[in-house]
Structure formats: C-alpha cells, structure tokens
C-alpha positions as CSV (number, residue, x, y, z in Angstrom):
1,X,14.7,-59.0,46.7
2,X,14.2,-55.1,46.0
3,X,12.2,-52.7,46.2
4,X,9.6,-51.8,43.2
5,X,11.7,-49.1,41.6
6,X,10.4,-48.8,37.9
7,X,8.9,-45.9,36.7
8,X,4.7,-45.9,37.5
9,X,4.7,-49.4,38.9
10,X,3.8,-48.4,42.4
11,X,0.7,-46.3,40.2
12,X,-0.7,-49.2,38.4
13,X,-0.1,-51.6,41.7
14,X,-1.9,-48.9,43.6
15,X,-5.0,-48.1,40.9
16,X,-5.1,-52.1,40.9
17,X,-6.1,-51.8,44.9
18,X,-3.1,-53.8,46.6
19,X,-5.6,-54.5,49.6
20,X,-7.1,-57.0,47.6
21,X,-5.6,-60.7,47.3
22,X,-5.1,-60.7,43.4
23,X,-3.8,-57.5,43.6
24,X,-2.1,-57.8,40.0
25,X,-3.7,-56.9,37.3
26,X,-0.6,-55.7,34.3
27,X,0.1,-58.6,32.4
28,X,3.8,-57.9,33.0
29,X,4.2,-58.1,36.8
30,X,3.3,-61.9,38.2
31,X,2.4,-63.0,41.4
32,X,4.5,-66.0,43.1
33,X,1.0,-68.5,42.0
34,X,1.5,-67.2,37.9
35,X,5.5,-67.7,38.7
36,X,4.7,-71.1,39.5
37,X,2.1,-71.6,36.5
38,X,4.6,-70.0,34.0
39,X,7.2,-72.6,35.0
40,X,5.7,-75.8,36.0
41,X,6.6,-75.4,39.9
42,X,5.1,-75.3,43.3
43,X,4.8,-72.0,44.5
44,X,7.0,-72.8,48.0
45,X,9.5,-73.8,44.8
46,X,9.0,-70.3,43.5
47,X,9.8,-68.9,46.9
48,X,12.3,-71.3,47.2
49,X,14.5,-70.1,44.2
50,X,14.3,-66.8,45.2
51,X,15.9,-67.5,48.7
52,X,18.6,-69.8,47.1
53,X,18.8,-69.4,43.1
54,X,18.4,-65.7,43.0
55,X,15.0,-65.7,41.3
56,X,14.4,-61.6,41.2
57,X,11.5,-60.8,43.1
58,X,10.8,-57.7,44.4
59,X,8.3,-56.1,47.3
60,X,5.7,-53.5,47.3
61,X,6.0,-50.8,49.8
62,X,7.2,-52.7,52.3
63,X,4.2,-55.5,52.3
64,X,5.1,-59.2,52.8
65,X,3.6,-60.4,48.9
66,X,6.3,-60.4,46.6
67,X,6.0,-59.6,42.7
68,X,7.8,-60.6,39.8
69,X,8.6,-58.9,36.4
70,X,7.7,-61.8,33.5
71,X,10.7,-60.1,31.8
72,X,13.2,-61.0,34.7
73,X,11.7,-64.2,35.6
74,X,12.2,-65.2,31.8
75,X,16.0,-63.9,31.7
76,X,16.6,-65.5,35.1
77,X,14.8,-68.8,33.2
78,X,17.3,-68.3,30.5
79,X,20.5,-68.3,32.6
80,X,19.1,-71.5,34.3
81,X,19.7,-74.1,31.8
82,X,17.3,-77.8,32.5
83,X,19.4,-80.2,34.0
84,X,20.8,-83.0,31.5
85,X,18.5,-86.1,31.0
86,X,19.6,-89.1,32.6
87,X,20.8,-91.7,30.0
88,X,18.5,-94.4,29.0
89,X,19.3,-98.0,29.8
C-alpha cells in the first residue's frame, strides 16, 4: 500500500469531502465496494488480495479507507490470469 502520490489527487479527494462515507467521486479512483463490483468479489476478497496478491491500493492522508486507481486494479487484473477450467467428465 502507498501513499496517494499523483499529481491533484489529494485536491479532488479533498473538494470531494473525505469526511463523508462515499467519499469518491472521480471515476478513476475506486473504493474497496467498486473494486469488488468491477471484479465479481467480496470486498474482504478485495482486501484480501491486497494483503496477499499485491492488489495496489493506496491510503489517503493517513486515514484507514483505502483507494484504488481503476488503471492499476485493471493492470494488476491483467497480470492475474483466471485459473484453468477444470476438465469436463
């Protein structure tokens, strides 16, 4: 996990009032609950893989919620092939 680093993200997080529970609002950043929705998971799963599978997350200001870049999320995605289907009987 790191620390929100890109250029104006801590602005639009801010303007977006990060006291409030959907603090989100750029279509580009996701919450752990759109992480989940984007790929079909739990969000515990969501947390889950960025514990153990390196999922990149990252925190704002220090605060517990973590955010997601849908850019990152969908590379990570990419470099985490589906596991082979079982052959039929």
């Amino acid at each position: 996990m790191r620390m929100l680093t890109r250029p104006g993200l801590r602005r639009r997080l801010s303007e977006s009032c990060l006291c409030s529970r959907p603090f989100v609002t750029d279509p580009d950043i996701l919450t752990a609950g759109r992480v989940a929705e984007l790929l079909g998971m739990h969000p515990q799963a969501v947390r889950r893989a960025v514990r153990e599978q390196g999922l990149p997350s990252h925190r704002v200001d220090g605060r517990r919620a973590q955010v997601f870049y849908r850019d990152e999320v969908l590379a990570w995605l990419r470099g985490h092939p589906a596991a082979p289907e079982a052959p039929s009987m």
